[in-house]
C-alpha positions as CSV (number, residue, x, y, z in Angstrom):
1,X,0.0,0.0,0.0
2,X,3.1,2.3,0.7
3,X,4.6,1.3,-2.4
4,X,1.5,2.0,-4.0
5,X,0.6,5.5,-2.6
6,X,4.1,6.6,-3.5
7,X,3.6,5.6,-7.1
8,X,0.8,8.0,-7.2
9,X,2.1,10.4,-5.8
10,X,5.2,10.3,-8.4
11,X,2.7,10.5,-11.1
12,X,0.6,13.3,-9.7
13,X,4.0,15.0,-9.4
14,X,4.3,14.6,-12.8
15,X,1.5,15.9,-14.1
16,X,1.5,18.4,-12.1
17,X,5.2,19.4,-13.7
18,X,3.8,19.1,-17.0
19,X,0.6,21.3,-16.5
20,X,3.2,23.7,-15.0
21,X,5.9,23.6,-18.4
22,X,2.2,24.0,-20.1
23,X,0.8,27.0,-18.7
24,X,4.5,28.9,-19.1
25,X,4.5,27.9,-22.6
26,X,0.7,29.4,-23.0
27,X,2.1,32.8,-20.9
28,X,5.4,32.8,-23.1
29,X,3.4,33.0,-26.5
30,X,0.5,35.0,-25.0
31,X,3.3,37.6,-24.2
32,X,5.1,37.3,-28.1
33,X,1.4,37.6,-29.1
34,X,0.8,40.7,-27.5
35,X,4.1,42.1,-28.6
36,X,3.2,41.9,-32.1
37,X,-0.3,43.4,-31.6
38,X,0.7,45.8,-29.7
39,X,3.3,46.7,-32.0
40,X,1.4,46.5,-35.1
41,X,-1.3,48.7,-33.6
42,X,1.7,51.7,-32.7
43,X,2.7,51.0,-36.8
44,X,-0.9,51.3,-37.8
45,X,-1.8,54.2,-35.7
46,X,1.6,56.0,-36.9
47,X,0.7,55.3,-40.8
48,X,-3.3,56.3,-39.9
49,X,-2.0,59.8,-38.4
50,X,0.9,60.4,-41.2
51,X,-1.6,59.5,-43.9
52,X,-4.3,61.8,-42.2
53,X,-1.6,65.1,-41.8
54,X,-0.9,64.5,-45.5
55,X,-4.3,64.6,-46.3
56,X,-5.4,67.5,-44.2
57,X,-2.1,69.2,-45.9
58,X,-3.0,68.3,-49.7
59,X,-6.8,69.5,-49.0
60,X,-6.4,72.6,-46.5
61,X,-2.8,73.5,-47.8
62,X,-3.7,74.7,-50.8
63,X,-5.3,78.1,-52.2
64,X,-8.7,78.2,-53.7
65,X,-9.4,80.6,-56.5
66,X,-12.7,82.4,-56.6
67,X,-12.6,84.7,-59.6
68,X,-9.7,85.7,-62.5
69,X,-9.7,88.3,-65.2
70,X,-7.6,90.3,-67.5
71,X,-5.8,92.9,-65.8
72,X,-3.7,96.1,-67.1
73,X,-2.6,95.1,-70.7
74,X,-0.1,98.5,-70.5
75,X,1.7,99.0,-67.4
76,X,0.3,97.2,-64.8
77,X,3.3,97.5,-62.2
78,X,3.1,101.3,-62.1
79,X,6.8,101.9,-63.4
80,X,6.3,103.9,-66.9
81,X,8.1,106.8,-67.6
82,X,6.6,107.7,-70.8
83,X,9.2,106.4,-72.9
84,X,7.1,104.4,-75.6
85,X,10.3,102.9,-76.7
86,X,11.0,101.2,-73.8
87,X,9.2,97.9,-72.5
88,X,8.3,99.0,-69.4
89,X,5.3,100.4,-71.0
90,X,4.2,96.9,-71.9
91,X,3.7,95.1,-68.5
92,X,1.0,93.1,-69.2
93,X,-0.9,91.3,-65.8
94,X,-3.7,89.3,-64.5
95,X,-5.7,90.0,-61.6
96,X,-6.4,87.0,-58.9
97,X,-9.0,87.2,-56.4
98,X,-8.4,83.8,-53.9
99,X,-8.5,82.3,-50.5
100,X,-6.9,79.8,-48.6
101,X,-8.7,76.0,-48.7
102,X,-11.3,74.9,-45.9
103,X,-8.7,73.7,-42.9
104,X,-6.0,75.8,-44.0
105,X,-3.6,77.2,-41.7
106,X,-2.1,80.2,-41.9
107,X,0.8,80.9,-44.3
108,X,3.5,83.3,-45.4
109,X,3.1,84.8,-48.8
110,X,6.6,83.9,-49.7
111,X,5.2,80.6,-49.0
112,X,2.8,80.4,-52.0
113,X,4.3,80.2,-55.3
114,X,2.8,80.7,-59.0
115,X,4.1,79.7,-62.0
116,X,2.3,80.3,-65.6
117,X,3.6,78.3,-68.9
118,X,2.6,78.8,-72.5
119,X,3.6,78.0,-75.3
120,X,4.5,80.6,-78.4
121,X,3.7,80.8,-81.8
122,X,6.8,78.8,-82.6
123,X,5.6,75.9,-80.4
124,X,8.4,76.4,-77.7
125,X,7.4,76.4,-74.0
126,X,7.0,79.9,-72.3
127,X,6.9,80.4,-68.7
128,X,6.7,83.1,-66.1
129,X,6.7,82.5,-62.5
130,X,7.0,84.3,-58.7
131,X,5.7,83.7,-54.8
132,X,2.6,86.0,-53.8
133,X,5.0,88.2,-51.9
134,X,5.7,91.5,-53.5
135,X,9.1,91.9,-52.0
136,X,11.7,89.0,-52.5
137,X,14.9,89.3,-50.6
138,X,17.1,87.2,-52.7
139,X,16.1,88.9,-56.1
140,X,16.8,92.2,-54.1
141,X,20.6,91.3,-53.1
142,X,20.6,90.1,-56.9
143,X,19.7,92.7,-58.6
144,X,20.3,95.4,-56.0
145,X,16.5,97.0,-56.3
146,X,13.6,98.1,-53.9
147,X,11.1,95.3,-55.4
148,X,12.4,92.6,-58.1
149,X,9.4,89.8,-58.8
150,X,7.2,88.7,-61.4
151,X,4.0,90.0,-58.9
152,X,2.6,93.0,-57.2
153,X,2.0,92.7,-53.4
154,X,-0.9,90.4,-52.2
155,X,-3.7,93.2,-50.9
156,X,-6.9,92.8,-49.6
157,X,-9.5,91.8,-52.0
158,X,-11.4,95.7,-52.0
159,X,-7.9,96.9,-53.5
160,X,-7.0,98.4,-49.8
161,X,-3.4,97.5,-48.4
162,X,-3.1,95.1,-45.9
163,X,-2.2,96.3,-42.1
164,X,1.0,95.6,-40.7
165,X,-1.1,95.2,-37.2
166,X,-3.7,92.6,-38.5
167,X,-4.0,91.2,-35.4
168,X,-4.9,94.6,-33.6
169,X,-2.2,94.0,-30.4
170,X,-0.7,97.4,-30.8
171,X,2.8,96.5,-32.6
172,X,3.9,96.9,-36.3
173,X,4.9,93.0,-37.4
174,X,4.5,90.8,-40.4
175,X,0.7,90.3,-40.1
176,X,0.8,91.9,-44.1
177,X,2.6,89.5,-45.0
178,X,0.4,86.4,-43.8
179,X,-2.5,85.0,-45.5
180,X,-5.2,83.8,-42.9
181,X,-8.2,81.5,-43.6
182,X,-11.4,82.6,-44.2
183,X,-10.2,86.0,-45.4
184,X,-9.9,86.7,-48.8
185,X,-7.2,88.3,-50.7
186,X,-6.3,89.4,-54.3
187,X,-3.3,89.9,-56.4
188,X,-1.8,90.6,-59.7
189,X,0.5,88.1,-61.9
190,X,2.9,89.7,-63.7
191,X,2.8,87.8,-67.4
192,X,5.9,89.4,-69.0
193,X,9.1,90.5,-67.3
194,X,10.3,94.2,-67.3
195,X,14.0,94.0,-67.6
196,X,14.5,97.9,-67.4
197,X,17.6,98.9,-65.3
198,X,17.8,103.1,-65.7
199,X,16.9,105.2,-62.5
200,X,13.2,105.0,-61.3
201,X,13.2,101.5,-62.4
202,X,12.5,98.0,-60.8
203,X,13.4,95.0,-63.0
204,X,12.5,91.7,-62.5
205,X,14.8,88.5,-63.4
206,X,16.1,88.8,-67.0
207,X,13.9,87.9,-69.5
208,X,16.6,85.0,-70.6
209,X,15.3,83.7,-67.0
210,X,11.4,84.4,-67.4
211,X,9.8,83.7,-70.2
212,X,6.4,85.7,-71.3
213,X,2.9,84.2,-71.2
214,X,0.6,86.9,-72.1
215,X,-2.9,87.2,-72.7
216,X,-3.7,86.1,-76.2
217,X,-7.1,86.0,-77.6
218,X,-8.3,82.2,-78.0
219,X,-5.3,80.5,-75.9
220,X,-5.4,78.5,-72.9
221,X,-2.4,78.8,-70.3
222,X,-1.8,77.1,-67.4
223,X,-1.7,78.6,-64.2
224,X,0.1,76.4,-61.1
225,X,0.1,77.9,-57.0
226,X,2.1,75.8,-54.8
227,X,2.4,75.9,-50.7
228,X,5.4,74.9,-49.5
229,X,4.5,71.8,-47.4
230,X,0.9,72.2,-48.5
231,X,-1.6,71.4,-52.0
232,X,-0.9,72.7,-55.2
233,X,-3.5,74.0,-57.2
234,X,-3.8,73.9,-60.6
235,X,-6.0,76.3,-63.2
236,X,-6.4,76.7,-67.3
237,X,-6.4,80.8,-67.6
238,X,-8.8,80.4,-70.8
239,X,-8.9,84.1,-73.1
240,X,-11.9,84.5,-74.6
241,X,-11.3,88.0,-74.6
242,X,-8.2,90.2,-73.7
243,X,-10.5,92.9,-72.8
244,X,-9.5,94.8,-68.8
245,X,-11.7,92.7,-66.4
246,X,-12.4,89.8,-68.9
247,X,-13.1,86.9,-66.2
248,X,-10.3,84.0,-67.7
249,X,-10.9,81.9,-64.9
């Protein structure tokens, strides 16, 4: 009976041993699986919130355009000095009025660049091209001038300047020089570069740089605005007339 008892007891021990090796085992792979769940659901919820701020970026990073028309056809940046001869009586322009996109945040002007392309009557690809700031720093050291882009300054869309205290807390900053949502804002494209250099002038890049998409009666251009880290959006300018205030757009 001793004998016996101690038998059972060896195999009791033994089961007990292997239900033991057992449930490690089952904690062991329950832990690897939770690893891997745990660590796909970080990867997932990584890719889900990169894949949302691109989104949000290609949608609400991007300017909307609410109206376009032909603008001065004769000396649209204001820099004639009578002189017929020379081309800065032939600064031709188109007028922009636009917004930033729904979920937008706010952006510099220098932030938003335009680019035009045409092509010629020889078939050879024109384009003309600037940011929606009127003042561009690096042209300016370049050329060694007050103002040197393809644009005039980004105003309010009633024509009036836009204030340097936008945000009404007292102090001159660079609130005209931001574009906000909800607000909307107009500007003029230069088409054709002004490469005048004499006194009283402001050239823009040469014109071996720019090329010169201007309106032409019956043609279709192509007008691109990019943010930087944003949307880009992309237009056909479409001339049905070349008429002051024709709507292209």
């Amino acid at each position: 009976m001793q004998e016996r008892r101690m038998n059972e007891n060896n195999d009791w021990g033994s089961i007990g041993i292997g239900a033991m090796i057992v449930f490690i085992a089952l904690i062991l792979v329950a832990a690897v699986a939770s690893a891997v769940i745990i660590q796909t659901g970080e990867k997932l919820q990584q890719n889900a919130q990169q894949t949302g701020s691109d989104t949000q970026e290609e949608i609400g990073g991007k300017v909307t355009i609410i109206a376009a028309w032909v603008g001065d056809q004769s000396d649209c940046d204001g820099d004639s000095d009578g002189d017929v001869a020379t081309d800065d009586e032939e600064d031709r322009c188109i007028t922009l009025v636009y917004e930033l996109a729904a979920g937008s945040e706010p952006v510099l002007e220098s932030q938003v660049s335009w680019s035009i392309t045409c092509q010629d009557n020889g078939g050879n690809t024109q384009r003309v091209w600037g940011s929606f700031d009127g003042f561009d720093n690096n042209l300016n050291q370049q050329f060694n001038v007050p103002q040197a882009t393809m644009n005039l300054d980004t105003v309010n869309v009633d024509g009036s300047e836009k204030l340097e205290d936008a945000d009404n807390d007292g102090a001159a900053d660079d609130d005209d020089d931001t574009l906000n949502p909800a607000s909307v804002y107009m500007v003029t494209l230069k088409t054709s570069a002004d490469d005048e250099t004499g006194a009283g002038h402001t050239p823009d890049e040469p014109n071996m740089a720019q090329g010169e998409c201007n309106p032409v009666l019956n043609e279709k251009h192509n007008l691109l605005i990019s943010i930087v880290g944003g949307g880009t959006t992309e237009e056909i300018l479409s001339y049905t007339s070349i008429d002051e205030g024709a709507l292209i757009i």
